[in-house]
N, C-alpha and C positions, 0 to 999 in steps of 0.2 A: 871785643873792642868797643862796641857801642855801648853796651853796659857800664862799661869803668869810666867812658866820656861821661854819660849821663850822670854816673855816680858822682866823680869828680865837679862839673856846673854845681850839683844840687848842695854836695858839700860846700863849696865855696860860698854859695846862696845864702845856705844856715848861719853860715858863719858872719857872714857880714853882719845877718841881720840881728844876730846876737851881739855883738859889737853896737849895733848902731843901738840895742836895748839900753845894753850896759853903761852906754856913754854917748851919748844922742850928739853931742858936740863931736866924735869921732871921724864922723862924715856924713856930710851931706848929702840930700835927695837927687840930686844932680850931679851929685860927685859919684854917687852910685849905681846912678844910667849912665854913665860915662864910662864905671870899668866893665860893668854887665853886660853892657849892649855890645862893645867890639866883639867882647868873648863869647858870646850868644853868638853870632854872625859868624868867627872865626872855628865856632864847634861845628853847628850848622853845614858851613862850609866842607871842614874837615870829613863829616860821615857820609854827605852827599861823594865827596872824592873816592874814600875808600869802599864805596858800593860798589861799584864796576859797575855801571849801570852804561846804558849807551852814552858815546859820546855827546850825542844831541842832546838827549835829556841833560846831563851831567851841564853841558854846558849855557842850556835853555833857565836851568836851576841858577848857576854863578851868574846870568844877565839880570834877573827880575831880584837876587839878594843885592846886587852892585848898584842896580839905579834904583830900585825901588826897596829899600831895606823893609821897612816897616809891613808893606803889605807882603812883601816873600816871607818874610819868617812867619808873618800871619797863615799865611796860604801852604806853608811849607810843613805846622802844625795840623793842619786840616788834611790837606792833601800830598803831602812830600815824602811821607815816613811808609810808603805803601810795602818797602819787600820786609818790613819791623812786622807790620799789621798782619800782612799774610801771615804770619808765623800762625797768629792768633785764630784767624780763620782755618789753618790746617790742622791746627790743633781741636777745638770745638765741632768740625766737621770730621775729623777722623775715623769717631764709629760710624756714621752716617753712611762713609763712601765707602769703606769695607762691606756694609751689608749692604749696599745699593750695587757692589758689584758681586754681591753673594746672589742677590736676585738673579740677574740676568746671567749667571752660569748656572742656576739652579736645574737642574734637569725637569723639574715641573714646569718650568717656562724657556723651554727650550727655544731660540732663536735660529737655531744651526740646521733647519731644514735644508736641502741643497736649492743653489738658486739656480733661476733660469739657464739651460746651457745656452742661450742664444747670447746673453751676456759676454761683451768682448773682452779680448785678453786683458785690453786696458781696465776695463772698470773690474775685473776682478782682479787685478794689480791694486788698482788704487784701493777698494775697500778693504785690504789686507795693510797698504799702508797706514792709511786713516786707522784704523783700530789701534793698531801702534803709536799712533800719536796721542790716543786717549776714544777715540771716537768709540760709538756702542757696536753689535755686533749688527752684520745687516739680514737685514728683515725681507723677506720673499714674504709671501700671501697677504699684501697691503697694499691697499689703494688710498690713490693723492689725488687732489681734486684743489687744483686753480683757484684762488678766489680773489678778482680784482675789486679792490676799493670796498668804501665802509658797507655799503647799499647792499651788496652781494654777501660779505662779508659777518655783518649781523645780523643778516636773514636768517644765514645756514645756523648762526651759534644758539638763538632764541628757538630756534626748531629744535634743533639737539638739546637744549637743556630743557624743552616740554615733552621731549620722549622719553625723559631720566626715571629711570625704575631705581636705581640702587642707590648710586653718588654722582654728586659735579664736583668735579676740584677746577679752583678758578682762581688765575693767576695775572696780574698785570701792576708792569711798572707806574703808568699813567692808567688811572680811574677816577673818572670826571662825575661830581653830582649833579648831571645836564638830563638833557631829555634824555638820551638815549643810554645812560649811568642809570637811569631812573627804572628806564623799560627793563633791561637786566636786571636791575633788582627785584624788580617787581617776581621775574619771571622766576627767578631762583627763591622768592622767599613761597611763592605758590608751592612751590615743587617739597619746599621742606617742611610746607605743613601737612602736606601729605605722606611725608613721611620718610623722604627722600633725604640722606647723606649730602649734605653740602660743604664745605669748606672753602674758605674766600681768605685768597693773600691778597696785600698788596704791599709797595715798596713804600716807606715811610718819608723817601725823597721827592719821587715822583709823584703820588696821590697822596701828599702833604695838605692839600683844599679839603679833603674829605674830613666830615665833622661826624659827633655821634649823633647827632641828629640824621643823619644818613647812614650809620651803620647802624646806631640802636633799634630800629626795627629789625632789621635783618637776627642779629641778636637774638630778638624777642619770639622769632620765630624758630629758632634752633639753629638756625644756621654759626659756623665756628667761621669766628672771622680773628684773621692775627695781623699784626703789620710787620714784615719784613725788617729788622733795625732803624727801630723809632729814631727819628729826631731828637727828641726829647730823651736822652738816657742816659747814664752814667761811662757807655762806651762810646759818646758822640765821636768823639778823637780818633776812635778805633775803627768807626765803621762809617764815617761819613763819607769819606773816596770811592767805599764798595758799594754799588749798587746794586739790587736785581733788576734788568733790565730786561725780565722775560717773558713774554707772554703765553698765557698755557691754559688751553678749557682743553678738560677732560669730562667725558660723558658716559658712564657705567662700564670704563678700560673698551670701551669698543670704537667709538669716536672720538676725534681730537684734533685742535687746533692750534694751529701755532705761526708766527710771520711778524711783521709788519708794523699791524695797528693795535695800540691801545684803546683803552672805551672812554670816547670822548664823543662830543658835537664835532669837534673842527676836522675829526677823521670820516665826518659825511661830507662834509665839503660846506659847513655849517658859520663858518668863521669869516669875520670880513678881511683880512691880513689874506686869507688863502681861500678863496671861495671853492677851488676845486682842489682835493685831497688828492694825489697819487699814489697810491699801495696796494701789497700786494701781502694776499694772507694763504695758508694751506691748510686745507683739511683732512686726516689721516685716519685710515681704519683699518684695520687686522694689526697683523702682530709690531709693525714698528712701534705703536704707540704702548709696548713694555718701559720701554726706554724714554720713552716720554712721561709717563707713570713716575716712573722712578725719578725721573728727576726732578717731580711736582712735591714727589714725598720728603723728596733730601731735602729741600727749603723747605717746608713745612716743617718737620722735625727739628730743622736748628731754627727756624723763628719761633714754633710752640716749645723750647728750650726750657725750663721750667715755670712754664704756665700750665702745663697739659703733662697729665701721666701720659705720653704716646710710646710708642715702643715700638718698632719693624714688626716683630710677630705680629700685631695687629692687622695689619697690613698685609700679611703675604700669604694670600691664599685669592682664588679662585673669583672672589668680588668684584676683586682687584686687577686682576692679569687673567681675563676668559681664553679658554682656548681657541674662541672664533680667528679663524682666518681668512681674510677673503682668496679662493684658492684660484681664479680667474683673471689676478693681478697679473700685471708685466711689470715687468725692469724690479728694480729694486730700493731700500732707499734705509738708509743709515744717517742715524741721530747723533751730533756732536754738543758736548756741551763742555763750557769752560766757567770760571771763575777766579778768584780767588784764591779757593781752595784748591786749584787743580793745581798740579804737578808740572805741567807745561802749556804753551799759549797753544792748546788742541785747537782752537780753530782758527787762528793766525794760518799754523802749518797745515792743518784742512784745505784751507783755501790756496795757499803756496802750491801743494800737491795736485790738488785739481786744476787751477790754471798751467802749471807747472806742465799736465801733459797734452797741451792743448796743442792740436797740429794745424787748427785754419783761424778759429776766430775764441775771442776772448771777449765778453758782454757781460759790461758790469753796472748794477743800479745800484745807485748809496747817493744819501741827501748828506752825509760828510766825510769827503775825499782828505782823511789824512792818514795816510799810508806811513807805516817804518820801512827802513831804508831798504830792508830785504824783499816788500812785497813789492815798492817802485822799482829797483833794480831790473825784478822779475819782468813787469809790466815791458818798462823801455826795451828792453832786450829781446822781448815779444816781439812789443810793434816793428824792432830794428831788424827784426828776422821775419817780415813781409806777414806777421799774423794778423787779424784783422783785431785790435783791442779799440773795443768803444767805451766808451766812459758817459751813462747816462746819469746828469747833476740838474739838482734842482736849478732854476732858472731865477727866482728868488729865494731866497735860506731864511730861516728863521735866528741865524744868529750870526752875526757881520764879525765875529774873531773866527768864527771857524768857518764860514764863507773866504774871508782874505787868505786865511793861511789854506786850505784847500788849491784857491785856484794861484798858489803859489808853487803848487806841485803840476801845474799843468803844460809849465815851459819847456821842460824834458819830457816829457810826453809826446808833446805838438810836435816838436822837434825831432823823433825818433821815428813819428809816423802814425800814432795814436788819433784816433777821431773824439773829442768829445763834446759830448751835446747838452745843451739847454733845455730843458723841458719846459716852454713857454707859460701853459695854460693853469700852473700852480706848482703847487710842491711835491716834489719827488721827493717823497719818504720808505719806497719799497728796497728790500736789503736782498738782492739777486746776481748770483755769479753764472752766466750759460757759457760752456765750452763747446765746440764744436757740434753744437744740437744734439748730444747727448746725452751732456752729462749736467745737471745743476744743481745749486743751494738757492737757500728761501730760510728766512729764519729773521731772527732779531738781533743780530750784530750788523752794525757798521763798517765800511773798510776806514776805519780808526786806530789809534792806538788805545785810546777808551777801550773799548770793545773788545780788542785784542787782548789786555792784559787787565783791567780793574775790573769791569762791572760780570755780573754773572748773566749768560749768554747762551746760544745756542743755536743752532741750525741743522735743518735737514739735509742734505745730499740724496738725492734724484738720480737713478743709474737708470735710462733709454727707458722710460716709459712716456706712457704719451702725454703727462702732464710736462713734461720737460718741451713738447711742442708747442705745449700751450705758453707756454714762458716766449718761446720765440716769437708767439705770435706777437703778444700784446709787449714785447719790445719793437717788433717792426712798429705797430702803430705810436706808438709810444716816442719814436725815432722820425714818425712823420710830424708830430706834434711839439717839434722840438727845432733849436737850429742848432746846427753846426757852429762850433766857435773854430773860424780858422786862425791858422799860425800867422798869417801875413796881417789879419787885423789884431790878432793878440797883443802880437808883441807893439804894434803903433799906441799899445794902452799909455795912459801919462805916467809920469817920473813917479808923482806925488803915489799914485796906484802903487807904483814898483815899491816904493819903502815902505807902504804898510801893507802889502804883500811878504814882504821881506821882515819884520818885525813881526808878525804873526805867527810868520814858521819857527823862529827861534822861539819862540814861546810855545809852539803846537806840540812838544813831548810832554807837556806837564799840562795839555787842556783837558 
C-alpha cells in the first residue's frame, strides 16, 4: 500500500512538472504548492493512519502535521518513516544476525554450562524468558565489577587497553576530541604500534565533532577506524532516526565494558552546565563477554559494509572468544541487545519481565523518564500494589522537551504511591533497573521510547551476585543525595507548568 501511495504522489509530481515544461503559462508556482502541499499532508497523513502504530504516537504525528505543517512533514521525512526504514536495516543486517547467532550456539563457544544451583526459581524463570524475547544465552563463570562515575570508570578502561596483547574493539555513541578523547587515543594508538589489533567505531550522529585531524593519526598508526552511518551519505533519509547508542571496549575477548558513559570531559564532571557527572559503567570478564563480542562484530561488519573485505570466518576462532572463564563467579548475567534490526523491542520486554517479577521494591535510574504506555501501566500497578518503585531523575536535564514531557508522567505515579527523587548535586545519567536486591540491568538504554524501539542498545541483566549489592548501595547513597518530590507539592506546580507538561507528552512518541 505504501508503494502505490508513493508511486502515485511521485507520478502526479512528473506530470505536473512536465506540463508546467510544456506550457509554463499552464500553472503557476503557487498554484502548484497549492495542490502539492494538501496532497503531501493528506498522503502523509493517510500512511501514518494505516501503520497501526500506537495510538499516541499516531496521534502525537496528526498534532505536530495540523499546527505545525511545514516542520512535521520536515521531521516526518527525517524521522517518521521508521517501521519503512527498518525493513532496510533487516535486510542489510540479515547475514550478520544469522552468523552472530551461529556464534553463540556454536558448540566451540559454548555458553550452556550449568548455572549456579543456588540461583532461584525466579531468576531461572526469568533468564528462560528473556532469551525468548531475543536476549543472549546466560553466562555462569563471569565476573561484574561496579564502576561508578567517569574517575573510576576510565581508570579501569586505559589499564585494560595497556594490557591488550591481541585486540581492542572500541565502541561509543559520543566521543569527545577533549582531554580525556585524547588520553584514549593516545593509549590505543601505543598499543597498535606495537602491534596490537585495534578497531575504533563511532556513531556518525553522536561523535559528529570528531575531525580527521583527530582520527588521522589513529589511521596512521594502523588502527581501523569506521563511523557508524555517516551524516554525510546518500542513506541520510534511511538512517538518520537509527542511532548506535552503544558503548562497548572489549579487551583481547577477556575483558569488557559496557554502561553509561561515553568518552568525554563532562562525563568527569569537567563541564560547567553539570560540574558533577552521575553514572554508572560495568566491567565484564569470563564468558558473558561472547555476547558482547558479538555484538561489537555485528556493527562493525554492517558499518565496514563495503569499505573492508571482513567476513565472520575471520573472526571466529579462538582470538576472539578464549575459553577463559572466571570459575569462582556467582550469580549469573545475561546480555540483551536490540535495535533496529531486531525482531522485537527485546529490551522494552527485558525490562517489563524483570520488573514484572518484582515482589518488594522496584529502583529505577534514567536521566529520561518517557515510558510507553505498557511499562507505566506496569510501574503504577506496582506502586498500587504496596511495591516500593522509586524513580531516581536527574535534578537538572540537559534537555527541557524531554525534561517537561518526563515529569508529565510523574502525576500517576505520585498518585499511585511511587517515590521519585531528584538528584540534586548534578546529572543523573546512569541507566539502572534493581529488583528486590537481586536481580539488576546496567547498560546503555533509557527508560524511553527512543531506546526502546529506534536506536541500537543494549543491557546487561545481573542474577544475585554481589555486584547487584553494589548497585543498592550506591542508590541508597544516591537517594541521600537527592530530594524527594512529594505529591502534595507536585501537584501545587503552576497552570502554565501543567500545559507544557502537557504539550510535551503529546509530542513525546515521536522525540
Amino acid at each position: 500500500m505504501k508503494n502505490r501511495i508513493v508511486q502515485l504522489l511521485t507520478v502526479f509530481a512528473i506530470v505536473l512538472f512536465i506540463l508546467i515544461l510544456v506550457n509554463k503559462s499552464f500553472i503557476s508556482l503557487n498554484t502548484l504548492v497549492g495542490i502539492l502541499w494538501p496532497i503531501t499532508l493528506i498522503g502523509i497523513s493517510f500512511v501514518i493512519f494505516i501503520e497501526n502504530r500506537s495510538p499516541q504516537s499516531t496521534l502525537a504525528w496528526f498534532l505536530v502535521l495540523a499546527l505545525l505543517p511545514a516542520i512535521g512533514v520536515l521531521f516526518y521525512l527525517l524521522f517518521g518513516r521508521s517501521r519503512w526504514r527498518r525493513k532496510r536495516h533487516l535486510h542489510r543486517a540479515e547475514e550478520q544476525r544469522k552468523l552472530f547467532r551461529e556464534i553463540l550456539t556454536d558448540k566451540r563457544f559454548d555458553l550452556t554450562s550449568p548455572l549456579p544451583s543456588s540461583l532461584s526459581e525466579r531468576s531461572t524463570y526469568l533468564k528462560e524468558v528473556i532469551q525468548k524475547f531475543g536476549g543472549g544465552p546466560v553466562a555462569n563463570e563471569t565476573a561484574t565489577t561496579l564502576l561508578t562515575n567517569g574517575e573510576e570508570t576510565f581508570t579501569e578502561i586505559i589499564q585494560a587497553i595497556e594490557s591488550a596483547q591481541h585486540h581492542i574493539h572500541i565502541q561509543y555513541y559520543i566521543y569527545r576530541s577533549d582531554e580525556i578523547g585524547t588520553k584514549i587515543r593516545e593509549a590505543l594508538i601505543k598499543k597498535a604500534q606495537s602491534g596490537v589489533i585495534v578497531r575504533f567505531l563511532y556513531d556518525g550522529l553522536g561523535s559528529n565533532s570528531l575531525r580527521n585531524r583527530f582520527l588521522q593519526p589513529m589511521r596512521d598508526a594502523g588502527i581501523e577506524v569506521i563511523e557508524f552511518d555517516p551524516i554525510l551519505s546518500p542513506w541520510l533519509l534511511e538512517t538518520v532516526n537509527y542511532r548506535n547508542h552503544r558503548k562497548i571496549v572489549i579487551v583481547d575477548g577477556t575483558i569488557g565494558f559496557t554502561g553509561g558513559l561515553n568518552v568525554g570531559d563532562e562525563y568527569l564532571g569537567r563541564s560547567k552546565k553539570f560540574p558533577i557527572w552521575r553514572d554508572s559503567h560495568l566491567k565484564i570478564e569470563g564468558k558473558a563477554l561472547y555476547k558482547l563480542q558479538a555484538i561489537f562484530l555485528e556493527d562493525w561488519l554492517y558499518a565496514s559494509s563495503g569499505l573492508n573485505n571482513y567476513s565472520w570466518d575471520s573472526f571466529i576462532n579462538r582470538d576472539y572468544f578464549p575459553e577463559r572463564g572466571i570459575h569462582q563467579a556467582e550469580g549469573a548475567v545475561q546480555i540483551v541487545a536490540s535495535g533496529p534490526s531486531s525482531d522485537d523491542i527485546s529490551i522494552r520486554n527485558t525490562l517489563l519481565a524483570v520488573m514484572g517479577s518484582a515482589k518488594k521494591s522496584i529502583w529505577i535510574a534514567t536521566p529520561y523518564f518517557i515510558p510507553d504506555q505498557e511499562t507505566l501501566t506496569l510501574l503504577r500497578l506496582s506502586a498500587t500494589a504496596g511495591i516500593d518503585v522509586r524513580i531516581l531523575y536527574p535534578g537538572k536535564s540537559d534537555s527541557v522537551i524531554s525534561d517537561q514531557a518526563s515529569q508529565s508522567y510523574f502525576t500517576p505515579l505520585l498518585k499511585a504511591g511511587a517515590s521519585i527523587y531528584h538528584y540534586k548535586d548534578g546529572f543523573m545519567h546512569a541507566k539502572i533497573v534493581l529488583v528486590d536486591d537481586e536481580i539488576a540491568t546496567i547498560g546503555t538504554a533509557n527508560m524511553d521510547i527512543r531506546s526502546f524501539e529506534l536506536n541500537y542498545e543494549l543491557i546487561s541483566v545481573l542474577y544475585e551476585s554481589n555486584t547487584v549489592l553494589d548497585i543498592k548501595r550506591d542508590f541508597e547513597q544516591d537517594f541521600k543525595e537527592s530530594m524527594e518530590i512529594r505529591w502534595d507539592s507536585f501537584q501545587k506546580r503552576s497552570i502554565r507548568k501543567r500545559i507544557l507538561e502537557s504539550l510535551m507528552r503529546l509530542i513525546s512518541p515521536i522525540l
